[in-house]
C-alpha positions as CSV (number, residue, x, y, z in Angstrom):
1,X,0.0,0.0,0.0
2,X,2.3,2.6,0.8
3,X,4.6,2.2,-2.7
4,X,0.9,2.1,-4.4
5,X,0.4,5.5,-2.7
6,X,4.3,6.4,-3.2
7,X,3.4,5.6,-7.0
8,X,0.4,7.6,-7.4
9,X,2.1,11.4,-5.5
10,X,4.9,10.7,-7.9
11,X,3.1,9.9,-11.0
12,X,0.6,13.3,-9.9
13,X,4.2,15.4,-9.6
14,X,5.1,14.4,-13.0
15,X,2.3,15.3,-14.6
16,X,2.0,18.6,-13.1
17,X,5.5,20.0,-13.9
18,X,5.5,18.7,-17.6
19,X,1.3,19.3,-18.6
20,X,1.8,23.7,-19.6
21,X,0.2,26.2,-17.4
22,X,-2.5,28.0,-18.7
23,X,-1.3,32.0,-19.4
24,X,-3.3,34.5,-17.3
25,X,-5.7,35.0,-20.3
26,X,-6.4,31.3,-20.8
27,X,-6.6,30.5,-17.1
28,X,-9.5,33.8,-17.2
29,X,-11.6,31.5,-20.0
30,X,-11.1,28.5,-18.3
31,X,-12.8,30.3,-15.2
32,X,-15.6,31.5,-17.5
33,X,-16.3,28.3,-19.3
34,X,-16.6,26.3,-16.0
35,X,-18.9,28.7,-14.3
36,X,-20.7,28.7,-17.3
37,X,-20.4,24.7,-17.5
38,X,-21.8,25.0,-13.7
39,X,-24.8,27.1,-14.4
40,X,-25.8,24.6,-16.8
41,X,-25.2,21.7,-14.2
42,X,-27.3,23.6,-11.4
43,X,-29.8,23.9,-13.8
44,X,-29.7,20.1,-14.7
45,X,-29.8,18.9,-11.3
46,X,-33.2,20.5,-10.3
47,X,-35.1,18.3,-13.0
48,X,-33.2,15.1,-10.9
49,X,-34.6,12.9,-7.6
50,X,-32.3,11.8,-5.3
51,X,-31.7,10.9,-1.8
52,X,-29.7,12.4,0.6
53,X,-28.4,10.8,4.0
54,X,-26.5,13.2,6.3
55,X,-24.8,12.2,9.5
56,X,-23.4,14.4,12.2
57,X,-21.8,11.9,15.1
58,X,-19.7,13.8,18.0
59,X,-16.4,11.3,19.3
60,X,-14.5,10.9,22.5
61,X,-10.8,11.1,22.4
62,X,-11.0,7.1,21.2
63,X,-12.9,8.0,17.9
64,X,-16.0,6.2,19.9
65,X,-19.4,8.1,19.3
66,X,-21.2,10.2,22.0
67,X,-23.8,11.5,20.4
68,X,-25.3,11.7,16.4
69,X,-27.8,13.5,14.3
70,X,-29.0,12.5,11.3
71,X,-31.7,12.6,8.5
72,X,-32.5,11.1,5.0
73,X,-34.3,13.5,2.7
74,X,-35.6,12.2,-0.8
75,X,-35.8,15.1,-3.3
76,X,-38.9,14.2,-5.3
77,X,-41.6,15.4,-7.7
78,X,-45.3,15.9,-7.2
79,X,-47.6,14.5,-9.7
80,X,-48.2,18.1,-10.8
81,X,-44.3,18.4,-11.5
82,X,-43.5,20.4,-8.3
83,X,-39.7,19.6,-6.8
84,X,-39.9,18.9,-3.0
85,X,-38.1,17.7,-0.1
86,X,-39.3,15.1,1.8
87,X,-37.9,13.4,5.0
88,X,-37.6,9.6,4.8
89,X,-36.2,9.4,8.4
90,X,-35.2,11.8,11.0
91,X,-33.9,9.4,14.4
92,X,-34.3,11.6,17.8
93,X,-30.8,13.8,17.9
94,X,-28.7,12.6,20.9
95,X,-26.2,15.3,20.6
96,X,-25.0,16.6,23.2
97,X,-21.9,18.6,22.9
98,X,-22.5,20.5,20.3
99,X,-25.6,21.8,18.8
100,X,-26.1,22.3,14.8
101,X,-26.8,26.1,14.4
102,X,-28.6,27.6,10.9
103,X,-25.4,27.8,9.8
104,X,-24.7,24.4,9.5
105,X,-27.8,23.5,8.1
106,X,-27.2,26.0,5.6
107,X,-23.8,25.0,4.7
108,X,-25.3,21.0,4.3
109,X,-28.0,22.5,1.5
110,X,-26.1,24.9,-0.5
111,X,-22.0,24.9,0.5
112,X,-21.0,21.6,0.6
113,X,-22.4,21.1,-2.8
114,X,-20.8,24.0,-3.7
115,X,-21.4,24.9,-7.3
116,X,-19.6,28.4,-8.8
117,X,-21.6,29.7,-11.0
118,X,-21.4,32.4,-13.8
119,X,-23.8,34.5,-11.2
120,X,-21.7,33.4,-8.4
121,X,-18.4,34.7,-10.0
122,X,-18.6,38.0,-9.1
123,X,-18.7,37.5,-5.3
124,X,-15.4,35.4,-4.9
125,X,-11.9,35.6,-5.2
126,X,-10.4,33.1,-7.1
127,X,-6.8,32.5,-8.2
128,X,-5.3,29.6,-10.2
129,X,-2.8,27.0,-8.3
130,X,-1.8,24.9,-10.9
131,X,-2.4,22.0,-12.5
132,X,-3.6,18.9,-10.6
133,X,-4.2,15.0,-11.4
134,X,-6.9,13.2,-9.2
135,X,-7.0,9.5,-9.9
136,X,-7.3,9.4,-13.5
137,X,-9.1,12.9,-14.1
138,X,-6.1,16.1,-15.0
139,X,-7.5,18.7,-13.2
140,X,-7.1,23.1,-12.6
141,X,-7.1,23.9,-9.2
142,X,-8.3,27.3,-8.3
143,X,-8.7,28.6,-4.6
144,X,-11.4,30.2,-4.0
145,X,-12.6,32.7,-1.2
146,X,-15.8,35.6,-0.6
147,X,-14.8,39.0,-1.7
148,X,-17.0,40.1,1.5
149,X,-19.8,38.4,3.3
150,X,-23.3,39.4,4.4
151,X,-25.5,38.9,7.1
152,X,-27.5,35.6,6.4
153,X,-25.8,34.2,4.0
154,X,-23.0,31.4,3.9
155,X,-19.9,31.5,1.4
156,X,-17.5,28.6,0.5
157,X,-13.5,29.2,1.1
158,X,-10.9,26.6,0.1
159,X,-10.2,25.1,-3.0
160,X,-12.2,23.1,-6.3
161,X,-10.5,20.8,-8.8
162,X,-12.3,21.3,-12.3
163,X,-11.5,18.7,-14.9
164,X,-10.0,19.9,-17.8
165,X,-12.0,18.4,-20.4
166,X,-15.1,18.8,-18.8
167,X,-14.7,21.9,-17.7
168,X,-16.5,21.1,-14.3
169,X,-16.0,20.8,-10.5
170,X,-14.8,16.9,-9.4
171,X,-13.8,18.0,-5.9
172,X,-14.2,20.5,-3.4
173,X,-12.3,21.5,0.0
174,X,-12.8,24.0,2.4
175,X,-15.4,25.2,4.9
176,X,-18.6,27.4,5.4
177,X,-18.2,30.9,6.6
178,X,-20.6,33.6,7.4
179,X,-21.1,36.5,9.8
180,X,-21.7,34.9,13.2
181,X,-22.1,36.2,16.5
182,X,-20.7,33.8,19.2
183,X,-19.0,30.9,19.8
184,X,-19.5,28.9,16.3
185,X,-16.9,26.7,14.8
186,X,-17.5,25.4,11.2
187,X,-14.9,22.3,10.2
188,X,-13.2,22.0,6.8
189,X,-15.0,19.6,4.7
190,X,-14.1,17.4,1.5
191,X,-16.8,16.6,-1.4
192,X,-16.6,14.4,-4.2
193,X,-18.4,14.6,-7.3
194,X,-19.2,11.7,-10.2
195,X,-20.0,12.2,-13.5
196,X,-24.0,11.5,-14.2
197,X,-25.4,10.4,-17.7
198,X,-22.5,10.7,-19.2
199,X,-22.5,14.4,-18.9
200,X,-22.8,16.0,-15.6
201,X,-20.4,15.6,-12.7
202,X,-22.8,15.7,-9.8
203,X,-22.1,15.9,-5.4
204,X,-21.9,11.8,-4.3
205,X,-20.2,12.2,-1.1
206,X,-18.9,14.3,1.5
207,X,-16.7,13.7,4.6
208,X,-15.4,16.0,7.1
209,X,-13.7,14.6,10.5
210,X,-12.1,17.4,12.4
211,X,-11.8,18.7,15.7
212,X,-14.0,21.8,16.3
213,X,-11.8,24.7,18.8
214,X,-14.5,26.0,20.9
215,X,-13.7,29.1,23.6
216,X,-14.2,26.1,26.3
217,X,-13.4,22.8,25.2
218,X,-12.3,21.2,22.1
219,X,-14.8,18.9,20.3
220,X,-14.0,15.9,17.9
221,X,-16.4,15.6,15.0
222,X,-17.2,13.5,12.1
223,X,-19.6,14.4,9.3
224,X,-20.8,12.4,6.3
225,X,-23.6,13.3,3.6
226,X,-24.1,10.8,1.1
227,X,-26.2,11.8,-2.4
228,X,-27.3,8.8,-3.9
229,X,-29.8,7.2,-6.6
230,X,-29.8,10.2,-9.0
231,X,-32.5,10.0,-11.4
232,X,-33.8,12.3,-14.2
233,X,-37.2,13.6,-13.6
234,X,-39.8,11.8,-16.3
235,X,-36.3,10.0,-17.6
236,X,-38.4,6.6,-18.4
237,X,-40.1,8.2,-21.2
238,X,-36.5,9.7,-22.5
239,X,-34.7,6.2,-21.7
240,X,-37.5,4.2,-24.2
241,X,-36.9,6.8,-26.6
242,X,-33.2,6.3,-26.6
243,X,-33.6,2.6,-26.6
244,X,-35.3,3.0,-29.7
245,X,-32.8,4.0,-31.8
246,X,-29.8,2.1,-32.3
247,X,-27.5,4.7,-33.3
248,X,-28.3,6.6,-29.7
249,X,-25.3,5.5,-27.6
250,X,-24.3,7.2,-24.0
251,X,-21.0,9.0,-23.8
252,X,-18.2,6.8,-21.6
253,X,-18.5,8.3,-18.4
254,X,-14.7,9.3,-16.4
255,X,-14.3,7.6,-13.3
256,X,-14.8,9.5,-10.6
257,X,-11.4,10.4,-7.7
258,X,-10.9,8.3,-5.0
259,X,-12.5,8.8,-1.6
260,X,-10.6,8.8,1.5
């Protein structure tokens, strides 16, 4: 395992000092084609169910649980074609160190799945890193950050990995952030994205297991949202269709990077 692993930093470090760096123009296009590419995928992903299952568990110094939260939510449609959330189940919340704040619930719906739009451009910083290969997927890194925040709202900070031929975001890193009032921590989080259809790379799976710094005690947690079962809205009709004709093939999907 560890000359695997040996194999795989080294073969990453080749590739990155010999694959050419984007100039400052180009790396400005690539920024506009994979907000624009992200647009398109926000757009795609409301006409798709899913189910998510997110899990909040607070450790002891052994890494043994003390207390967890945690919910499955199916994102469905009425028969009249209305997109809704709908709880699937919701245990009692033994949590008892910590206690999940707006914030967090925020950052679960809209930052971990963090998606940079051509909208959302003009309210972050982002600068280009390098080049980057994850698995078997060459990749841009860009970091990214808030120009400012506002009350309310939550921002992502940290860093995305777009593939280069896609153009879209396979991996995210970083944390929520927001203007708070008190004593809230927020821990850095990892997401991983797969491609789905052939086309879109979509949120599977995010991890984050970090130890939270509060004013009076420090607070090990571990946090995992899964997004499974992705299916496109009224897709049987389109499926049969496709089926239908022989020369309709699907694209070869990329595999997606590795999760810890």
């Amino acid at each position: 395992m560890r000359f695997v692993l040996t194999f795989l930093l080294l073969s990453g470090s080749v590739f990155a000092a010999t694959a050419a760096d984007p100039d400052p123009s180009q790396v400005d296009e690539i920024i506009a084609k994979f907000a624009a590419k992200e647009a398109a995928f926000a757009q795609a992903r409301t006409n798709y169910t899913y189910r998510q299952t997110a899990r909040v568990m607070t450790l002891d110094d052994s890494g043994n649980s003390t207390g967890k939260w945690e919910e499955v939510t199916d994102i469905v449609f009425t028969p009249s074609g209305q997109r809704i959330e709908k709880v699937a189940y919701a245990p009692p919340n033994t949590l008892t160190a910590i206690s999940l704040d707006p914030g967090d619930m925020q950052d679960l719906r809209e930052v971990q799945p963090f998606v940079l739009t051509t909208a959302e451009l003009p309210k972050y910083y982002i600068r280009y890193l390098g080049r980057e290969q994850l698995d078997e997927i060459s990749c841009y890194a860009f970091a990214v950050k808030p120009k400012k925040l506002e009350s309310g709202k939550r921002y992502f900070t940290g860093e995305v990995w777009v593939d280069d031929r896609d153009m879209q975001i396979v991996k995210s890193y970083g944390r929520g952030v927001g203007i708070t009032h008190g004593d809230y921590q927020y821990a850095k989080f990892e997401t991983y994205r797969e491609q789905i259809d052939g086309k879109y790379w979509f949120p599977t799976y995010t991890i984050s297991n970090a130890t939270l710094h509060f004013k009076e005690n420090d607070q090990r947690i571990k946090e995992t949202v899964k997004y499974e079962d992705y299916k496109q809205f009224k897709s049987d009709i389109k499926i049969k269709y496709d089926t239908d004709d022989p020369a309709k093939t699907a694209e070869p999907t990329q595999p997606p990077p590795k999760k810890p």
